[in-house]
PDBQT receptor file of N, H, CA, C and O in Angstrom, charges set to zero:
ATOM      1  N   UNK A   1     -22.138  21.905   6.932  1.00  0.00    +0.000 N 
ATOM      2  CA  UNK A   1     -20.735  21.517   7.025  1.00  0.00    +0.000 C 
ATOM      3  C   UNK A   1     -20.640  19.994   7.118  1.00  0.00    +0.000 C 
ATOM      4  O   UNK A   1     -21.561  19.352   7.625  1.00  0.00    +0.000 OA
ATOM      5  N   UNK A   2     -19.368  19.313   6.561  1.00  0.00    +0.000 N 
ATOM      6  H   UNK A   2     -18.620  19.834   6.149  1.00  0.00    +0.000 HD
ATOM      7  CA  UNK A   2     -19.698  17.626   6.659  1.00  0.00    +0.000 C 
ATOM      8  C   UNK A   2     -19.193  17.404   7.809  1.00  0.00    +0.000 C 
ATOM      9  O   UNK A   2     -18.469  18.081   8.539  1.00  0.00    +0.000 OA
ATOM     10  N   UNK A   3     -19.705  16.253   7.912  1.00  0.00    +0.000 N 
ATOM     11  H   UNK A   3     -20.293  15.703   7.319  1.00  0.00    +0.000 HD
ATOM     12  CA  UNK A   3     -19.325  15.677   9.449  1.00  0.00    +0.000 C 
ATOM     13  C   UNK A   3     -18.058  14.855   9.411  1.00  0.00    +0.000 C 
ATOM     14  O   UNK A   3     -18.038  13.643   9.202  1.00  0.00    +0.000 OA
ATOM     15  N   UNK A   4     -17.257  15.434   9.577  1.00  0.00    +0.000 N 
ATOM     16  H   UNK A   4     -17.274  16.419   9.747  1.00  0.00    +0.000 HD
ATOM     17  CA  UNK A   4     -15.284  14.800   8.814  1.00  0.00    +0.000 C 
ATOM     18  C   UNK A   4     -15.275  13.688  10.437  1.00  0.00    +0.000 C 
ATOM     19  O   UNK A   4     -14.513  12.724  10.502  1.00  0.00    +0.000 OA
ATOM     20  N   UNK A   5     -15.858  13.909  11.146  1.00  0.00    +0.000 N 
ATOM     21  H   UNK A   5     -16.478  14.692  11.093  1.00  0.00    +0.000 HD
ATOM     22  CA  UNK A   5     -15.243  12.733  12.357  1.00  0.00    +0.000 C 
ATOM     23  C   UNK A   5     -16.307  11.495  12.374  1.00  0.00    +0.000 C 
ATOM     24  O   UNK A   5     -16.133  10.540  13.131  1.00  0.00    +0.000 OA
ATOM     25  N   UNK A   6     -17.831  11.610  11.161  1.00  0.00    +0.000 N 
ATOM     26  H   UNK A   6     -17.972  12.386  10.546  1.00  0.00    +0.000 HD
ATOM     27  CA  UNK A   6     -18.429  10.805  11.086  1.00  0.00    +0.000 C 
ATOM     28  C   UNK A   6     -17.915   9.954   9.751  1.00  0.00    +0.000 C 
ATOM     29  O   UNK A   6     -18.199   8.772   9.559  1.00  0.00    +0.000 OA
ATOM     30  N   UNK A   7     -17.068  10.813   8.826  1.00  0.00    +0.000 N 
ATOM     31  H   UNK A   7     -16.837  11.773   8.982  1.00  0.00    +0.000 HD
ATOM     32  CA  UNK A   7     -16.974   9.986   7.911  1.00  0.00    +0.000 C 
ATOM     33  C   UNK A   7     -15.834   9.272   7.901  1.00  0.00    +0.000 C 
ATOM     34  O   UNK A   7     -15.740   8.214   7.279  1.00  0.00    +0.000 OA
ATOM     35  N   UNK A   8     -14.555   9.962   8.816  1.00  0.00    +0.000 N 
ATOM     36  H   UNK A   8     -14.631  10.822   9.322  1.00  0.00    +0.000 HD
ATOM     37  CA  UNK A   8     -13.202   9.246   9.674  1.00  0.00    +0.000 C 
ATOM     38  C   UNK A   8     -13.530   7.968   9.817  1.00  0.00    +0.000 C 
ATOM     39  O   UNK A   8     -13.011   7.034   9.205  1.00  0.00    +0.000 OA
ATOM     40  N   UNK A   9     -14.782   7.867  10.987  1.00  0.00    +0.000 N 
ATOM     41  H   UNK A   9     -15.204   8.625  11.484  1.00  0.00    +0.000 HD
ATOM     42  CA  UNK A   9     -14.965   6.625  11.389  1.00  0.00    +0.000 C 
ATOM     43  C   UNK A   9     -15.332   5.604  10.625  1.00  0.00    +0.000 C 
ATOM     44  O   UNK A   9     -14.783   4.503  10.577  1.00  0.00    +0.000 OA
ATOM     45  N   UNK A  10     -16.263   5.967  10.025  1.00  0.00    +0.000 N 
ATOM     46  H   UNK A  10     -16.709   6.861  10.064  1.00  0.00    +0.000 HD
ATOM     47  CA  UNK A  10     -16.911   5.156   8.411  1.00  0.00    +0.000 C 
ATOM     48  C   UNK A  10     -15.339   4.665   7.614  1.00  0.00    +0.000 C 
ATOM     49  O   UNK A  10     -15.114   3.458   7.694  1.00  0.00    +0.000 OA
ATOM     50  N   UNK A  11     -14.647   5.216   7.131  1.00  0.00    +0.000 N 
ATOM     51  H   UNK A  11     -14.830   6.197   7.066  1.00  0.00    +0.000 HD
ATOM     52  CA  UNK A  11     -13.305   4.798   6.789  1.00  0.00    +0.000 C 
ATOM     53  C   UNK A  11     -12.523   3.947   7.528  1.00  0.00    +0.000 C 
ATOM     54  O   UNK A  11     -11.956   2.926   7.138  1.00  0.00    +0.000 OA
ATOM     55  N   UNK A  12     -12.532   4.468   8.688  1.00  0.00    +0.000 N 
ATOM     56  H   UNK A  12     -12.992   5.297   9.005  1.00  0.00    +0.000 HD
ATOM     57  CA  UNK A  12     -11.516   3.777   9.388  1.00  0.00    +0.000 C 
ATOM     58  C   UNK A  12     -12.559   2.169   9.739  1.00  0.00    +0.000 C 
ATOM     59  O   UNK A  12     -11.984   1.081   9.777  1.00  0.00    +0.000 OA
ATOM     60  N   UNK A  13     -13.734   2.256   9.912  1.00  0.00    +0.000 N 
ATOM     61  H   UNK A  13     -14.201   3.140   9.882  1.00  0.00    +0.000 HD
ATOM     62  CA  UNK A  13     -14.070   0.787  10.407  1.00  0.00    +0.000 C 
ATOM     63  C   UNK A  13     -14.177   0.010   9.140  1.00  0.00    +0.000 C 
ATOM     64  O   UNK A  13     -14.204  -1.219   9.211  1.00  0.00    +0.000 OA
ATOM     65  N   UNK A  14     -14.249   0.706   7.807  1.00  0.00    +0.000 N 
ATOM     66  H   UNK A  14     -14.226   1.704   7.749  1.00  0.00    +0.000 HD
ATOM     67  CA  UNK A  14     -14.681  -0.381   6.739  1.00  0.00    +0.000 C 
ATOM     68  C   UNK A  14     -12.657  -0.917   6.221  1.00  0.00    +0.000 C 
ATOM     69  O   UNK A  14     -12.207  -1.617   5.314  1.00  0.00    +0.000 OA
ATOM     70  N   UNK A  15     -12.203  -0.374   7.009  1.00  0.00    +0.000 N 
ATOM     71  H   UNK A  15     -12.569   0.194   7.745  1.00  0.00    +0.000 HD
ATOM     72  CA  UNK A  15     -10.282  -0.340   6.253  1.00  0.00    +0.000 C 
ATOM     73  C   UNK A  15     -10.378  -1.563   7.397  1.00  0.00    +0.000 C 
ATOM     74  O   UNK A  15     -10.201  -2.672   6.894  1.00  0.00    +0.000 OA
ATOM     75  N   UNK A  16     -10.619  -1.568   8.808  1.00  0.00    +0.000 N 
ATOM     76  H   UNK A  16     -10.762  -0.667   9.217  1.00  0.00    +0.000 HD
ATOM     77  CA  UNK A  16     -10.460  -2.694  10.110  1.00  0.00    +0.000 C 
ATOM     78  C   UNK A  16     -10.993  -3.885   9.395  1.00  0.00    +0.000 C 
ATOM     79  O   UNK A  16     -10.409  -4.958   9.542  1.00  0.00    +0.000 OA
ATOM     80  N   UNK A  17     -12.123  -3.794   8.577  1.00  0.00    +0.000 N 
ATOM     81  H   UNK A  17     -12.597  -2.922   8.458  1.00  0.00    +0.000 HD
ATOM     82  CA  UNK A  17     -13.230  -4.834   8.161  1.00  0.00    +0.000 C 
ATOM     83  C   UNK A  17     -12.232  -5.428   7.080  1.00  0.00    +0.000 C 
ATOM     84  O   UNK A  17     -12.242  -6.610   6.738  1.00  0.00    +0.000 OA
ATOM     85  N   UNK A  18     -11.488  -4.596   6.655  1.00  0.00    +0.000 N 
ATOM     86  H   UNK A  18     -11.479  -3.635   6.933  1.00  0.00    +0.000 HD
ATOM     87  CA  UNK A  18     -11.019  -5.325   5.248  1.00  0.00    +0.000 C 
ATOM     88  C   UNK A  18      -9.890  -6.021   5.216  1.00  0.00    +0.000 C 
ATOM     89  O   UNK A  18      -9.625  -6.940   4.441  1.00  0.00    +0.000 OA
ATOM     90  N   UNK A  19      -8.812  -5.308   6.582  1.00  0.00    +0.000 N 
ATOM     91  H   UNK A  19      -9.027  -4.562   7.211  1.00  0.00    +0.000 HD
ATOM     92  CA  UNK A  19      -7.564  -5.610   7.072  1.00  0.00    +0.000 C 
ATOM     93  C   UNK A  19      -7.972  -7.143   7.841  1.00  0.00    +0.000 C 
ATOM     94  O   UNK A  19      -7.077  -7.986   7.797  1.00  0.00    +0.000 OA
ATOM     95  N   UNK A  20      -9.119  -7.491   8.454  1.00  0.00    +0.000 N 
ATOM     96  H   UNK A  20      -9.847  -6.806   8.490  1.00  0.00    +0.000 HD
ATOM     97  CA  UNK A  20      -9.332  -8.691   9.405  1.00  0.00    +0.000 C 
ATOM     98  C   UNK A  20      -9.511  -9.586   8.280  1.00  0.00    +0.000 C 
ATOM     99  O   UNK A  20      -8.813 -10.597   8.200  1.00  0.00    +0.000 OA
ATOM    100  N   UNK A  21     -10.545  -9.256   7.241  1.00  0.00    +0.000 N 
ATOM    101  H   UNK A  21     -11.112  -8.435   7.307  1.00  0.00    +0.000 HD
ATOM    102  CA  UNK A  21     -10.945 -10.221   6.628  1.00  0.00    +0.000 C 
ATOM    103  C   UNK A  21      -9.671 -10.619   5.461  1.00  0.00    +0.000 C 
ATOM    104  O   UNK A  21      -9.759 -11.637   4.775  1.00  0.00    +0.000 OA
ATOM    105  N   UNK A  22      -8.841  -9.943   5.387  1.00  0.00    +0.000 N 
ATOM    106  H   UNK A  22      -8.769  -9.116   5.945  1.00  0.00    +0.000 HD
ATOM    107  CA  UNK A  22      -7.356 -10.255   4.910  1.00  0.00    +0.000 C 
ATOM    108  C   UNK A  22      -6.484 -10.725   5.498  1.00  0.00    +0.000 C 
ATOM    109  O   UNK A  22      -5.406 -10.904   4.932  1.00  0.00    +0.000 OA
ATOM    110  N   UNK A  23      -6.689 -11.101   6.921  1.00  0.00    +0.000 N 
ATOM    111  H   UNK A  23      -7.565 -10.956   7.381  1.00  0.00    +0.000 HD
ATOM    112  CA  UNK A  23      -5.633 -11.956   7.652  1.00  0.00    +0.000 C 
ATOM    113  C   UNK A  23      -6.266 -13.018   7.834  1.00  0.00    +0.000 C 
ATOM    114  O   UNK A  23      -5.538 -13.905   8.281  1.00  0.00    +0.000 OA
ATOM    115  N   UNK A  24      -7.813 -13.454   7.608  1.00  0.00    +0.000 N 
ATOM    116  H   UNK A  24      -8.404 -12.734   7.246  1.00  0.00    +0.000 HD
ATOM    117  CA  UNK A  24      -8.884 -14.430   8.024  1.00  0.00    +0.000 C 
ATOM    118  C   UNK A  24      -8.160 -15.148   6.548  1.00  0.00    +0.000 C 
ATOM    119  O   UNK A  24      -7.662 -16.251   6.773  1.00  0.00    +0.000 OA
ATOM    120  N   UNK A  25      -8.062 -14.735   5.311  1.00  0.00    +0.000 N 
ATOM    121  H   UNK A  25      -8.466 -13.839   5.128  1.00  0.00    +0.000 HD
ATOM    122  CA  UNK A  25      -7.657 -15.382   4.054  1.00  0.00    +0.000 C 
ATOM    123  C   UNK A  25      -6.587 -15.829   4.080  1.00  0.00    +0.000 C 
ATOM    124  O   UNK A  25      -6.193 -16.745   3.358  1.00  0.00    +0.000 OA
ATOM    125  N   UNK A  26      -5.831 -15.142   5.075  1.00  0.00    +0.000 N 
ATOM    126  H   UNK A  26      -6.151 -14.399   5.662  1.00  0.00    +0.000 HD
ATOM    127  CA  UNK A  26      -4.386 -15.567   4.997  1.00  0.00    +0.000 C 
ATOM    128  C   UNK A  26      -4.047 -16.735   5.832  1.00  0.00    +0.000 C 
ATOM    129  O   UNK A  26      -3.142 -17.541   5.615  1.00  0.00    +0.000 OA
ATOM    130  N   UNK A  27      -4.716 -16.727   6.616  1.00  0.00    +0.000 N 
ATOM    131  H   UNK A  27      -5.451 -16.072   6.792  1.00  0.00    +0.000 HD
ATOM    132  CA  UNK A  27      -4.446 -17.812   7.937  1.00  0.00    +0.000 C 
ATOM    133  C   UNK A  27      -5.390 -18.903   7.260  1.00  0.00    +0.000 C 
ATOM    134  O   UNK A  27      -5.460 -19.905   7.972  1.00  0.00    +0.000 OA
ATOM    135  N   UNK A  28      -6.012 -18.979   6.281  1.00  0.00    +0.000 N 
ATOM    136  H   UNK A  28      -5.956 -18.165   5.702  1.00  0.00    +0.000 HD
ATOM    137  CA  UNK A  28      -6.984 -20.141   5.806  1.00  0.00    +0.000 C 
ATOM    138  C   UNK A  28      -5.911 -20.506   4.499  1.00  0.00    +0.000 C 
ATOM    139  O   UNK A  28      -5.871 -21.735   4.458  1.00  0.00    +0.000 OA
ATOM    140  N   UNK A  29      -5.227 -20.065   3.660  1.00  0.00    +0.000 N 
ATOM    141  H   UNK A  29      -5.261 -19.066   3.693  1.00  0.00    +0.000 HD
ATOM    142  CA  UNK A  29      -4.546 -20.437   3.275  1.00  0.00    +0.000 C 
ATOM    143  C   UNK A  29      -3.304 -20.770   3.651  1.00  0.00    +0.000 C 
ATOM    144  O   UNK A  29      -2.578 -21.328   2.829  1.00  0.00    +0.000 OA
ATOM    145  N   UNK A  30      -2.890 -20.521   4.808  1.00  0.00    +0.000 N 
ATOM    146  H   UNK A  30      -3.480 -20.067   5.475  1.00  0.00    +0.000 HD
ATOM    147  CA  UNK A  30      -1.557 -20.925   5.457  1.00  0.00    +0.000 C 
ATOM    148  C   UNK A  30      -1.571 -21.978   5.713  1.00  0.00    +0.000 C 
ATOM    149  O   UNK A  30      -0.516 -22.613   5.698  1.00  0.00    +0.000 OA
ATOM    150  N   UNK A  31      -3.051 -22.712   6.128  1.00  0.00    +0.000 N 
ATOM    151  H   UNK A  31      -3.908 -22.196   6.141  1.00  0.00    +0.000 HD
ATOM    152  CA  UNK A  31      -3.435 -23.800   6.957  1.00  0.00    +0.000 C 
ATOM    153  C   UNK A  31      -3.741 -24.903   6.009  1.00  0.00    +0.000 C 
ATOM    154  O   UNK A  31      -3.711 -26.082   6.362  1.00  0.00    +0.000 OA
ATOM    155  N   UNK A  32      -4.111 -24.418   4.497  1.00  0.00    +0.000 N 
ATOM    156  H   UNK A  32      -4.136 -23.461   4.211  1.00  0.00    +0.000 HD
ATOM    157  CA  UNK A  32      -4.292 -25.136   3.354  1.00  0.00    +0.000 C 
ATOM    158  C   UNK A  32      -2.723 -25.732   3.111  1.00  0.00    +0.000 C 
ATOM    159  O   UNK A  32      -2.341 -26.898   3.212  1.00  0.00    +0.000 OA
ATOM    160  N   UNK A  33      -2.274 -25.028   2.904  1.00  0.00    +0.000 N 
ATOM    161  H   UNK A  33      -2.584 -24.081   2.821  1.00  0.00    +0.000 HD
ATOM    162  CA  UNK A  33      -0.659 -25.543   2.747  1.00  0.00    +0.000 C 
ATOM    163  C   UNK A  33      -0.309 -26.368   3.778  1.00  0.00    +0.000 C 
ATOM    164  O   UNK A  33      -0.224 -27.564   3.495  1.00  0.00    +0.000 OA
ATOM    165  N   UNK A  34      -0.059 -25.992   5.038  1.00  0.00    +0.000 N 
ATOM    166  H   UNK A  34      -0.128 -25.021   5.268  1.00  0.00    +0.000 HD
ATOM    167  CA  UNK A  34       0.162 -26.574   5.842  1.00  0.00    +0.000 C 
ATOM    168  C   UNK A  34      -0.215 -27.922   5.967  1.00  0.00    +0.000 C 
ATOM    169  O   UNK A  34       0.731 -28.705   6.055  1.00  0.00    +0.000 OA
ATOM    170  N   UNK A  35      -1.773 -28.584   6.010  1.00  0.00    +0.000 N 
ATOM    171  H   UNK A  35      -2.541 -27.948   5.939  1.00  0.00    +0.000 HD
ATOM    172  CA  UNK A  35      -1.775 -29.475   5.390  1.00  0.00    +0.000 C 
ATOM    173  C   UNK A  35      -1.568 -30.327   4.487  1.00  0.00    +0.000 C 
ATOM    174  O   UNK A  35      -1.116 -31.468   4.586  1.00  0.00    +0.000 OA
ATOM    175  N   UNK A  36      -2.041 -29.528   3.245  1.00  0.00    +0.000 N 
ATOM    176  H   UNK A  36      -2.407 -28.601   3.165  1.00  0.00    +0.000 HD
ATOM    177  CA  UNK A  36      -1.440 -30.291   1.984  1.00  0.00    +0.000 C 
ATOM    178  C   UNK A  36      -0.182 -30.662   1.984  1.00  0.00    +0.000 C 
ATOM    179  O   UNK A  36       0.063 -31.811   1.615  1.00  0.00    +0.000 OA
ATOM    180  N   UNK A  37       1.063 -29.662   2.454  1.00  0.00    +0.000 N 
ATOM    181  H   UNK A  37       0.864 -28.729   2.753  1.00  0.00    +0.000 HD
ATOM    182  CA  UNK A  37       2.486 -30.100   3.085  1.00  0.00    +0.000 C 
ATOM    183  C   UNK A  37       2.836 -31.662   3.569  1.00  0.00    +0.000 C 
ATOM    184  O   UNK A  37       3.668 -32.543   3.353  1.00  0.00    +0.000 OA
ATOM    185  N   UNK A  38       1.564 -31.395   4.420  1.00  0.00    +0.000 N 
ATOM    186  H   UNK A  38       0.888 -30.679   4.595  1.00  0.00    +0.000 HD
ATOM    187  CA  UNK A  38       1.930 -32.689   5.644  1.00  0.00    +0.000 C 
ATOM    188  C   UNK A  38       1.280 -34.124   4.913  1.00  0.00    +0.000 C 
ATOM    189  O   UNK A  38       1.558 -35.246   5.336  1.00  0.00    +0.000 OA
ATOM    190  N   UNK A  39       0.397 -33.880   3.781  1.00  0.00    +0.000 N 
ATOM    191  H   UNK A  39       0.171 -32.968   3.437  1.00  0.00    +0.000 HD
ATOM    192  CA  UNK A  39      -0.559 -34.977   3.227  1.00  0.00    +0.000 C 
ATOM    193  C   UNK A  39       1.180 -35.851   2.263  1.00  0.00    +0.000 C 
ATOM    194  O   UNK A  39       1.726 -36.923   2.525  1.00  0.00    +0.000 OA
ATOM    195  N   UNK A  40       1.467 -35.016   1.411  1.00  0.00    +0.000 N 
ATOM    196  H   UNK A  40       1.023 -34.145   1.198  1.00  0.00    +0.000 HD
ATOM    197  CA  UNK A  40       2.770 -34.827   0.546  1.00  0.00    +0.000 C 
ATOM    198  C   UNK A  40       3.305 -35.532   1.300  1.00  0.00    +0.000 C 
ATOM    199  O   UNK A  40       3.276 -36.701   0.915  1.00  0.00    +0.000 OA
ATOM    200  N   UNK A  41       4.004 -35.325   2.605  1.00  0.00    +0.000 N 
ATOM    201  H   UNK A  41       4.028 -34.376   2.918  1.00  0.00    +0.000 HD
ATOM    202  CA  UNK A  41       4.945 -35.590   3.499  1.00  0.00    +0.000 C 
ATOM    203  C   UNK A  41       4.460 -37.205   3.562  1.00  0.00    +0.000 C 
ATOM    204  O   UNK A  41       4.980 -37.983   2.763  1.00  0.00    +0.000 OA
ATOM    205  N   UNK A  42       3.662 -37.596   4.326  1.00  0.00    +0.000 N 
ATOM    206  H   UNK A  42       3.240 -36.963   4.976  1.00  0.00    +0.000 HD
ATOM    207  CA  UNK A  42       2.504 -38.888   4.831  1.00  0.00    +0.000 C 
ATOM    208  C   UNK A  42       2.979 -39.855   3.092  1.00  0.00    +0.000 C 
ATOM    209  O   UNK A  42       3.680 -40.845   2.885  1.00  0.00    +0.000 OA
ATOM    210  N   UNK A  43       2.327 -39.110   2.335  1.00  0.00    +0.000 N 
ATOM    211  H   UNK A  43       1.757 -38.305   2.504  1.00  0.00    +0.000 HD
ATOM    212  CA  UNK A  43       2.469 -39.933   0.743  1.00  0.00    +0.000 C 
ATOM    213  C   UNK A  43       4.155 -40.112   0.468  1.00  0.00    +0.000 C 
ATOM    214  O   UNK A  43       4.314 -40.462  -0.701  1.00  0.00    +0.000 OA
ATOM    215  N   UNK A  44       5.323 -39.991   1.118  1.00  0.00    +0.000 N 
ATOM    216  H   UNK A  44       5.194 -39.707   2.068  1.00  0.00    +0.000 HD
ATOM    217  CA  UNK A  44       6.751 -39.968   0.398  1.00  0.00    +0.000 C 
ATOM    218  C   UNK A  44       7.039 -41.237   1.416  1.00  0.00    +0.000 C 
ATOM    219  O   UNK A  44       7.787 -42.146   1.058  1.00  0.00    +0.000 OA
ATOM    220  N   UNK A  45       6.458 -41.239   2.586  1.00  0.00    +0.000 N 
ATOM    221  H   UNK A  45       5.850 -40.500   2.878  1.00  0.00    +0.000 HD
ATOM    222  CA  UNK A  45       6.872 -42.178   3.601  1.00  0.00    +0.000 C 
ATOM    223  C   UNK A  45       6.717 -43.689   3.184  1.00  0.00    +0.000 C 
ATOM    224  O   UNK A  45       5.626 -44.229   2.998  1.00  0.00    +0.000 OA
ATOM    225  N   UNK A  46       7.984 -44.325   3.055  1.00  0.00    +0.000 N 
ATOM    226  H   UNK A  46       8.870 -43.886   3.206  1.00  0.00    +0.000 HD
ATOM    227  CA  UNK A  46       8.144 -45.835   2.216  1.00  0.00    +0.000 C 
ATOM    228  C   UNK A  46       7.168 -46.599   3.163  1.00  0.00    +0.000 C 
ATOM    229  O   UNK A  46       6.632 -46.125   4.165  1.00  0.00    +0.000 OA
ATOM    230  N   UNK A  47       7.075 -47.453   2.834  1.00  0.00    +0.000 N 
ATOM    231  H   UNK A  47       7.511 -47.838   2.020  1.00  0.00    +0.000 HD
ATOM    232  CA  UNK A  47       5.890 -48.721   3.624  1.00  0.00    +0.000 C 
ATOM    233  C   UNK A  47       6.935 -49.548   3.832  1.00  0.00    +0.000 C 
ATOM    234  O   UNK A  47       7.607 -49.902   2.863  1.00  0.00    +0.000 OA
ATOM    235  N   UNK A  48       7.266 -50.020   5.218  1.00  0.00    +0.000 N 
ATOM    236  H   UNK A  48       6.720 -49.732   6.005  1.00  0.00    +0.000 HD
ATOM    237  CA  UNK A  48       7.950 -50.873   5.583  1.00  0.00    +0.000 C 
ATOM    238  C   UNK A  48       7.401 -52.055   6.009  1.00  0.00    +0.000 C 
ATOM    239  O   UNK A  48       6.508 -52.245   6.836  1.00  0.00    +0.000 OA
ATOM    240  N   UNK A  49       8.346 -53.202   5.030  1.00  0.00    +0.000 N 
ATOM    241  H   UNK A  49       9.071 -53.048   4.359  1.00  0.00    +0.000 HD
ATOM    242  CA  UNK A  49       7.497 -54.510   5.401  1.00  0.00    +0.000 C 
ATOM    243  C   UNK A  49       8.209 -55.140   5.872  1.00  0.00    +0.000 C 
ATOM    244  O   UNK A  49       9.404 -55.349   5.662  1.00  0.00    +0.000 OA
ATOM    245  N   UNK A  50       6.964 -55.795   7.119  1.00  0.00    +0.000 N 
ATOM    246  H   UNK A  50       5.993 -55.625   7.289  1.00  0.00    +0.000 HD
ATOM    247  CA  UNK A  50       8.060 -56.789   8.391  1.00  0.00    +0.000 C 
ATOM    248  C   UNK A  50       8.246 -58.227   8.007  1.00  0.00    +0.000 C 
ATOM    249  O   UNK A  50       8.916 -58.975   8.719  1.00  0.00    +0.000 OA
TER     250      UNK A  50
């Protein structure tokens, strides 16, 4: 008979593995923007001369 609560788990930890490493991509590209945003921002700022 198969072992349905060994292979549950096998599913369910490789779906956790895939769901983390999809918010790990997301938060590394949020942070890409986020910067690049702020680089953009830094580069529009006029140079004021005294």
């Amino acid at each position: 008979m198969a072992d349905y609560k060994q292979m549950y788990l096998t599913l369910l930890d490789a779906t956790e593995k895939a769901i983390n490493q999809l918010i790990s991509a997301q938060r590394a590209c949020e942070e890409i923007y986020i910067l690049s945003a702020k680089e953009e921002e830094e580069n529009k700022k006029p140079i004021s001369v005294i």
